[in-house]
C-alpha positions in Angstrom: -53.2 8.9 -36.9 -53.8 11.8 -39.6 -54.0 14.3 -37.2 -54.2 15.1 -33.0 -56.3 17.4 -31.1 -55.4 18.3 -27.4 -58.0 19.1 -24.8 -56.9 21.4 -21.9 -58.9 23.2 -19.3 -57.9 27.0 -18.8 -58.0 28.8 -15.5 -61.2 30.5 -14.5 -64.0 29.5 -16.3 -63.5 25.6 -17.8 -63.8 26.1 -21.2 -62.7 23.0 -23.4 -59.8 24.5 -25.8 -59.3 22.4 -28.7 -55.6 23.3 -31.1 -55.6 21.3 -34.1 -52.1 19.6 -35.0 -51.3 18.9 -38.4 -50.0 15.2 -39.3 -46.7 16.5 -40.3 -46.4 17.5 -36.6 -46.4 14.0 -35.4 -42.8 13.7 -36.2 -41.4 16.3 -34.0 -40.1 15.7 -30.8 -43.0 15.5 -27.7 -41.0 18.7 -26.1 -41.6 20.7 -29.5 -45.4 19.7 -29.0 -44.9 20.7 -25.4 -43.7 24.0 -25.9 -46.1 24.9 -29.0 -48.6 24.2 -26.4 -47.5 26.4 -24.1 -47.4 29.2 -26.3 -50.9 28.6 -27.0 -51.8 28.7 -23.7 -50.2 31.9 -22.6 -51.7 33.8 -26.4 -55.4 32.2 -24.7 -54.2 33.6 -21.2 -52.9 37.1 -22.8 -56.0 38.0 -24.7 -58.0 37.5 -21.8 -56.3 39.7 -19.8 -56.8 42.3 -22.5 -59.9 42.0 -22.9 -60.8 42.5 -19.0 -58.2 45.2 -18.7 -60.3 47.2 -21.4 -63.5 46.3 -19.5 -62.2 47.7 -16.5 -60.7 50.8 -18.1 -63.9 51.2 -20.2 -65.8 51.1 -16.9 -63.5 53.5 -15.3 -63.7 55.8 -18.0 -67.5 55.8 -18.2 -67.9 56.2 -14.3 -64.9 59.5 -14.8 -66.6 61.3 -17.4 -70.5 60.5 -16.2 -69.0 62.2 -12.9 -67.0 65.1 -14.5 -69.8 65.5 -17.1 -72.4 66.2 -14.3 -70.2 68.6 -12.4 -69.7 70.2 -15.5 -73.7 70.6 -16.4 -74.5 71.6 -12.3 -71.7 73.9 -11.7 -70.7 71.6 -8.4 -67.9 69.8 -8.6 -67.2 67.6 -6.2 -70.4 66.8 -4.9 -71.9 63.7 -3.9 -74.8 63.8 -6.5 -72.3 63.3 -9.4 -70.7 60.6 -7.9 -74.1 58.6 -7.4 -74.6 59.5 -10.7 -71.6 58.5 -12.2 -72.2 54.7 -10.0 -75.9 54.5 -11.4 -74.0 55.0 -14.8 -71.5 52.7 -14.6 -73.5 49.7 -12.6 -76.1 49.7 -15.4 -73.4 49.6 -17.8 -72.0 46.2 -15.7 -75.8 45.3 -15.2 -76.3 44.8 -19.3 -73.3 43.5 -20.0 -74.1 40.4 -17.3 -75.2 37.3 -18.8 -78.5 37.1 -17.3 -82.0 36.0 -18.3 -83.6 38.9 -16.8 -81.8 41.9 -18.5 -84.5 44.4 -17.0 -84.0 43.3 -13.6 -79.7 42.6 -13.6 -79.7 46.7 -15.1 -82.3 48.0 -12.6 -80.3 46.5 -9.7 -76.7 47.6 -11.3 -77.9 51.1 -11.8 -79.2 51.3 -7.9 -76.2 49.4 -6.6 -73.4 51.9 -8.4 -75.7 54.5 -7.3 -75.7 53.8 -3.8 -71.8 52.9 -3.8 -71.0 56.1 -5.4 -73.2 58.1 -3.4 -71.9 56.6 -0.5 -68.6 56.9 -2.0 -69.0 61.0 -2.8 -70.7 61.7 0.1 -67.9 60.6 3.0 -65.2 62.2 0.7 -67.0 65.7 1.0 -67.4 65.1 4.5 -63.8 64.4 4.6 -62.6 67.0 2.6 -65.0 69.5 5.1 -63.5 68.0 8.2 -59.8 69.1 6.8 -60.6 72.3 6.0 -62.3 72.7 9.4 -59.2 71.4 11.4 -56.4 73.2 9.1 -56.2 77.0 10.3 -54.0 78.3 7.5 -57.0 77.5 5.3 -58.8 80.2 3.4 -62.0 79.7 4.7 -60.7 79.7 8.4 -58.7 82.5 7.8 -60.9 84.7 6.4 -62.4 86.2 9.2 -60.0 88.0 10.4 -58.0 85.4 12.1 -54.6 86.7 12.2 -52.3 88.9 14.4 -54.5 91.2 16.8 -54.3 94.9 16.5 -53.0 96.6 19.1 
């Protein structure tokens, strides 16, 4: 045999991976072979982890700054628009990048998806964050009318 080349299925999707070995190779030991595979298997395993951990930081960065940039340009931060903004953003971002005949269609229904889940999102943390300030009485807004020790 002038040369090998080893089949192997990764995890997740079942890609074939084919790794050439040389001819001079086929006079080491099977456990050197072994472990040469190995290492190619966990390089193919690393550099897919890196490439979804920069997806999902590229998505979380988008869906941050789409949200801070609309606070920014309305004056109202933390309110629910920007986060259903900042959703629409990001789920058409996810929408084009999905490997789907109907582009149009996958980025319409992305951008109303992330819209709804960050409205939805936005909108029960401002009603959270109102129902705090309504039950804490050392809060500046309950406090400010006059709600301290009576005269007298």
């Amino acid at each position: 045999m002038a040369g090998a080349v080893w089949h192997w299925y990764s995890i997740g999707k079942h890609k074939q991976r084919e790794v050439f070995i040389p001819p001079r190779a086929q006079a080491l030991p099977p456990e050197v072979i072994a472990a040469w595979k190995k290492k190619a298997e966990m390089k193919i395993a690393m550099s897919t982890i890196g490439r979804q951990s920069l997806l999902i930081t590229g998505i979380a960065a988008l869906y941050f700054g789409v949200e801070l940039g609309t606070g920014y340009y309305r004056d109202q931060y933390g309110d629910w628009l920007n986060t259903a903004a900042a959703g629409a953003a990001a789920g058409c971002y996810l929408g084009a990048r999905a490997p789907s005949s109907m582009r149009a269609r996958t980025l319409a229904m992305g951008g109303l998806a992330g819209g709804m889940l960050g409205a939805l999102s936005g909108w029960s943390q401002q009603q959270l964050t109102q129902l705090a300030a309504a039950a804490d009485p050392t809060s500046s807004s309950s406090s400010s009318g006059g709600g301290g020790k009576p005269s007298g």
